[in-house]
Structure formats: C-alpha cells, structure tokens
Legacy VTK file of the C-alpha trace (Angstrom):
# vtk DataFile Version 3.0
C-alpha trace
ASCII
DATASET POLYDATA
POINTS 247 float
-6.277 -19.141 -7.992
-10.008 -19.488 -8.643
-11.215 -23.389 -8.992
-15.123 -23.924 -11.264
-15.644 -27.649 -11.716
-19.125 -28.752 -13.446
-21.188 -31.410 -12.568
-22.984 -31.976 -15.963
-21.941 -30.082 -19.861
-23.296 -26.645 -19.995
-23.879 -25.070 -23.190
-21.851 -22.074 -24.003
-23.926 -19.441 -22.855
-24.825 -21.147 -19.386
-21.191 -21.905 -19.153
-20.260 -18.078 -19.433
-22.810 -17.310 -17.136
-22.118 -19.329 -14.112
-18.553 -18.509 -14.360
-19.356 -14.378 -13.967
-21.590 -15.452 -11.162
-19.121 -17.971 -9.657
-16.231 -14.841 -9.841
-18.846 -12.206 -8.468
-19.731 -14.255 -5.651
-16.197 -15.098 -4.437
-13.705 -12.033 -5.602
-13.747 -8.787 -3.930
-11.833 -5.692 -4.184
-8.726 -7.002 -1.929
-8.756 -10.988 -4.012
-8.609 -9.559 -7.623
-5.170 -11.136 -8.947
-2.136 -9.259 -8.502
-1.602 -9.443 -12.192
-4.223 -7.173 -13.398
-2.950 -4.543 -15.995
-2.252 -1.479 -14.712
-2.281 0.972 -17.513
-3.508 4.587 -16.022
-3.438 6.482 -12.692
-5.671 9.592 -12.145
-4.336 11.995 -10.031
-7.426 11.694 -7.386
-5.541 14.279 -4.280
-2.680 16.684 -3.698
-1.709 17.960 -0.628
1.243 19.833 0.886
1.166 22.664 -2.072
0.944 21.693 -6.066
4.403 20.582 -6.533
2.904 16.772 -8.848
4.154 16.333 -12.304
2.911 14.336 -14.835
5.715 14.065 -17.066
7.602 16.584 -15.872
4.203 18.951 -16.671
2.644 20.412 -13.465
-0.660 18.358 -12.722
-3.917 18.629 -11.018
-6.823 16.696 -9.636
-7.926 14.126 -12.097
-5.175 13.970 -14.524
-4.290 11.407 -15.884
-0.844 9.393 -16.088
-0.893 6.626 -18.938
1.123 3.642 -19.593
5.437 4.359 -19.326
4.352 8.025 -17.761
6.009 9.161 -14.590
4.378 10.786 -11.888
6.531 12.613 -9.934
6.326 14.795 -6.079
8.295 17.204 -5.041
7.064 19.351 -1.649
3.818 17.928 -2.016
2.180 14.300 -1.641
-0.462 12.904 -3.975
-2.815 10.427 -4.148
-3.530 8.090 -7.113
-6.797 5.890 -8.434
-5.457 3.125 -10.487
-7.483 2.067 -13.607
-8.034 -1.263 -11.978
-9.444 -0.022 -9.113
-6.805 0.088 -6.807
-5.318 3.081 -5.234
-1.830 4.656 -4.248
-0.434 7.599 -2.468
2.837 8.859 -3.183
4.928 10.602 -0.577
7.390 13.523 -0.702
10.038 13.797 -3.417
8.894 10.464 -5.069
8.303 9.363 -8.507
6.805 5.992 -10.172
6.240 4.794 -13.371
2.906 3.685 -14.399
3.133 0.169 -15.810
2.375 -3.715 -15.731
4.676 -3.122 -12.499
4.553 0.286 -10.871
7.883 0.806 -10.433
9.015 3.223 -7.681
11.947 5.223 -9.446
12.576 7.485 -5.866
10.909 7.728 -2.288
7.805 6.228 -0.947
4.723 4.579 -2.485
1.365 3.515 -0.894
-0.276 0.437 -2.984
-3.793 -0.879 -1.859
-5.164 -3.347 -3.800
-3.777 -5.435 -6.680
-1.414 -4.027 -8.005
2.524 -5.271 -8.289
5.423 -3.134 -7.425
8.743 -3.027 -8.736
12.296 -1.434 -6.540
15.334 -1.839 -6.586
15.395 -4.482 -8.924
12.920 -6.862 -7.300
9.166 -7.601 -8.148
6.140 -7.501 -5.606
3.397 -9.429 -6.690
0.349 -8.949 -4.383
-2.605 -10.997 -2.844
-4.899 -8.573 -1.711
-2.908 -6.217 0.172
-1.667 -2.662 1.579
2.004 -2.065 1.253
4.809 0.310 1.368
7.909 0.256 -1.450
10.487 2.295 -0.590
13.549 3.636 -2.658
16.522 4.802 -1.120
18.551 5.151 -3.148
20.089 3.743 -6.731
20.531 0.947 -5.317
18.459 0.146 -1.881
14.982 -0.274 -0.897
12.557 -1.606 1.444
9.258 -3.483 0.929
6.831 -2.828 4.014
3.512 -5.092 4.460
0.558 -3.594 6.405
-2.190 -6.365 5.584
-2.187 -9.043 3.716
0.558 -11.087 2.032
3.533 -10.273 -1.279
5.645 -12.481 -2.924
8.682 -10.751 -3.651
10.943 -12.214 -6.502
14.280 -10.880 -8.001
15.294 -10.334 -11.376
18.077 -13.045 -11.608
15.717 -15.966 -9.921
12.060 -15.327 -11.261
11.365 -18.895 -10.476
11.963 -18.247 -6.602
9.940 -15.888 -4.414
10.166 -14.678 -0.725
6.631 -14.228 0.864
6.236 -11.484 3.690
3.041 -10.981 5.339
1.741 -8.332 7.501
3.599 -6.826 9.665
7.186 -7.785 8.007
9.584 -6.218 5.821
12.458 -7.198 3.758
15.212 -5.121 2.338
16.851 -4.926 -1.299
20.448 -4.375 -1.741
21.840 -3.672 -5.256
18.976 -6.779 -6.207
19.291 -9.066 -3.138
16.874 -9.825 -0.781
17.541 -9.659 2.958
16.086 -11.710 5.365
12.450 -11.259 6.072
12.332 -9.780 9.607
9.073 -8.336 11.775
8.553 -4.194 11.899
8.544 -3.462 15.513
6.163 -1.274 17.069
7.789 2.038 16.681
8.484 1.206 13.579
4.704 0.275 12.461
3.726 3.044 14.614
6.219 5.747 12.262
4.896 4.396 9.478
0.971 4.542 10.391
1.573 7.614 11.334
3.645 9.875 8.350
3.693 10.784 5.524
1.375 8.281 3.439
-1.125 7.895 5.943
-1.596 11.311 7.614
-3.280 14.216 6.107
-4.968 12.755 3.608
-9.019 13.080 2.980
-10.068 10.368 0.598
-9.337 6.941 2.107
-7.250 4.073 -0.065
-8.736 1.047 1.874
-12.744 -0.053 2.332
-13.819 1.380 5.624
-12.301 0.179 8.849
-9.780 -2.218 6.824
-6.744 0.261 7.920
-8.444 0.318 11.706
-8.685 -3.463 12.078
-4.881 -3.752 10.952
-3.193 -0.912 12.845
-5.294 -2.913 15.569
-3.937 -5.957 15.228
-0.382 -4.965 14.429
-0.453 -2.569 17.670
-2.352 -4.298 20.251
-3.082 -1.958 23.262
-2.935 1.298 21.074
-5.365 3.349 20.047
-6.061 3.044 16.594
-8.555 5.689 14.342
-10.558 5.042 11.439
-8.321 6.027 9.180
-5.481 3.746 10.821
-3.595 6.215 12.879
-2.269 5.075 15.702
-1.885 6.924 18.696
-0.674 6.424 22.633
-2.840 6.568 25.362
-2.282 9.997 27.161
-1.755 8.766 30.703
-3.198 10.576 33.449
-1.947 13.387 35.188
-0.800 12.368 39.570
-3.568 14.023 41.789
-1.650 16.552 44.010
-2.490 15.483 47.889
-3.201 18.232 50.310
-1.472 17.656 53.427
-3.071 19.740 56.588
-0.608 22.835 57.731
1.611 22.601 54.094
0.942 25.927 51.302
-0.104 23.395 48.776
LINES 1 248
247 0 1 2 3 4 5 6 7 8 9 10 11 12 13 14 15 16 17 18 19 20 21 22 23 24 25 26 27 28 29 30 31 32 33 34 35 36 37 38 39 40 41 42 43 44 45 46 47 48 49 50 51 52 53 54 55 56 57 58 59 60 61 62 63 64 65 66 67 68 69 70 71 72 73 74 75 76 77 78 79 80 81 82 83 84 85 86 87 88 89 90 91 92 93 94 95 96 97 98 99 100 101 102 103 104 105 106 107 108 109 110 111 112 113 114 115 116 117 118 119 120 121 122 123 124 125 126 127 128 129 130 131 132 133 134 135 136 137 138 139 140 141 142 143 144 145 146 147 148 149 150 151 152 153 154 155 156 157 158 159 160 161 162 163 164 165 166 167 168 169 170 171 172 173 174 175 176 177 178 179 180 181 182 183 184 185 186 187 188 189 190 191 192 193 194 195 196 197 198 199 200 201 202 203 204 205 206 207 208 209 210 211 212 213 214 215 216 217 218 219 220 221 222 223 224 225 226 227 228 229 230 231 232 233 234 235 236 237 238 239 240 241 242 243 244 245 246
C-alpha cells in the first residue's frame, strides 16, 4: 500500500500533481496492485497449430477476449496481453475466463504481473509476481510461485489468507488449502522448462527478470534469458593410450 503525507496544504491542483509524480516515481510494472481490473485479453501468440477459441469461435493473433469470455486451447498454446498490462500464457487443453479474477476453468495458466487468479475455489491475489495456477481437475489444483509473493484465500474464510513466495506451492482440494511446501529442483526445473515457458517468442517478464529467478531458484544451473534452465553437459573421460595395447 502506497503512503503520501504533506508537509504544508496544497491546493487541489498541486495536490493531484504530486500524487501522479509520487505514484510514477515509486510503482513499476511488477508493484501495480493486484486488484487492478482485468477486463480484456488480446490474443498476442499461438503456437503448436491454431487450435485457440474465443468463445468457442476459432481465434487469431490480436483478438480480443472481453469481460465473462472464455479463452480456450486445445493442441495449441497461446499467449495473452492483459488490458492492464500484464501478460499470460495458456498451456495445452486449457481454458480461463477473463474477469476481475481470471479464473482457470481447465489446465495451466502463466500470470505475470498483477493480475489475481481464481482455481479450484480459492483466490490468488498478487504482489508483483510470476505464477503458475493449475487445474486438475473439478475439484484439484495447484498454485506455483516463480518470483515474487500471493496471498491465497478461500471462499469460506475471505478474512484469512495463506502467503507463498517464490519458489513454493500449495495445493487445493475440493476448496482447502494444503500446507505450503518448497518446489524442489526437478520440480522448478519441469516447470521452467515445459510447456508455458518453452517455445514461445514474445517474452511475459521485463528482460532478464525470468533469468535472475530461474538463477536463484536453481543455483549451479545454467539458466537462459528467457529462464530455461538447463544442466551442465559434463565432459566426456579422455581415453589413455597405454604403449603395446590396440587402443
């Protein structure tokens, strides 16, 4: 929460002014609030064939999905530009509704940037972050935290939220929280690596952002600009030649 105090009355004008200043100066793209109405998503990428709906109605690049419409995958994985300026990718056989709270109906959604989730009958409410909700079913789903932090509040105890940070997850069960446990590293390392990181051409993060965290969160690996991970390739023995042997 932003804090302006004055040290002497301002008239109206002035007032107005050094509040946009104060905001400009001290909110970036990753500290807008989480709570910032989300009421369109362009379709900004498609990859893996042309299998993205828009209401059921086969869409392209930069259509548009308003308020209460469903975007939905099939064979292919898409990428989305919120009206807010936040982005999304959604992977195979997925589908979200665009809303207040995008609300993952089936598979796998990307968000970067504010922008609050909804699964499984829970509510993600951001502070400048890169997550992953995941559906799996009716019932089930998984909230995944690359950087930054969520709150994470059900629908029966709005008052009460669980706060996982990066590198955590916590699971949903028919609207009940699990306990808030760390990925491991092959776990971090799957998800850097599939389906809603890899492929992919326009980026959902400012430059090096994705980098810095899959460096942090995998210490020792190799990490590209776009975030992938990947082992070091170790090197190969050196045969020895022993005088009087074939080899």
């Amino acid at each position: 929460m932003l804090s302006l105090s004055f040290s002497s009355p301002l008239a109206p004008t002035s007032r107005l002014l050094a509040i946009f200043l104060g905001v400009s100066a001290s909110v970036s793209l990753f500290a807008l609030p989480g709570q910032a109405q989300i009421s369109q998503a362009v379709v900004q990428e498609i990859i893996d064939g042309n299998q993205v709906y828009i209401q059921e109605i086969p869409a392209k690049v930069d259509d548009k999905a308003d308020f209460g419409q469903v975007v939905l995958t099939k064979e292919s994985r898409a990428s989305l530009a919120f009206n807010n300026g936040a982005a999304g990718r959604l992977g195979h056989n997925a589908s979200v509704t665009v809303g207040q709270c995008v609300e993952v109906q089936q598979g796998e959604l990307l968000i970067s940037g504010p922008v609050n989730g909804c699964v499984a009958g829970i509510t993600v409410a951001v502070k400048g972050t890169v997550y992953v909700l995941q559906k799996q079913d009716d019932k089930s789903g998984t909230v995944k935290v690359v950087e930054g932090t969520v709150q994470v509040t059900t629908a029966d105890k709005p008052g009460e939220t669980v706060e996982v940070k990066a590198g955590e997850q916590i699971s949903i069960l028919r609207g009940i929280l699990g306990s808030v446990i760390p990925m491991t590293p092959e776990e971090i390392v799957a998800l850097l690596s599939g389906q809603l990181f890899s492929g992919f051409q326009i980026p959902v993060t400012p430059d090096g952002l994705l980098q810095s965290a899959c460096s942090r969160l995998l210490p020792g690996l190799s990490c590209s600009t776009t975030g992938l991970p990947s082992y070091p390739v170790p090197s190969l023995p050196v045969p020895i030649s022993i005088p009087g042997l074939p080899f």
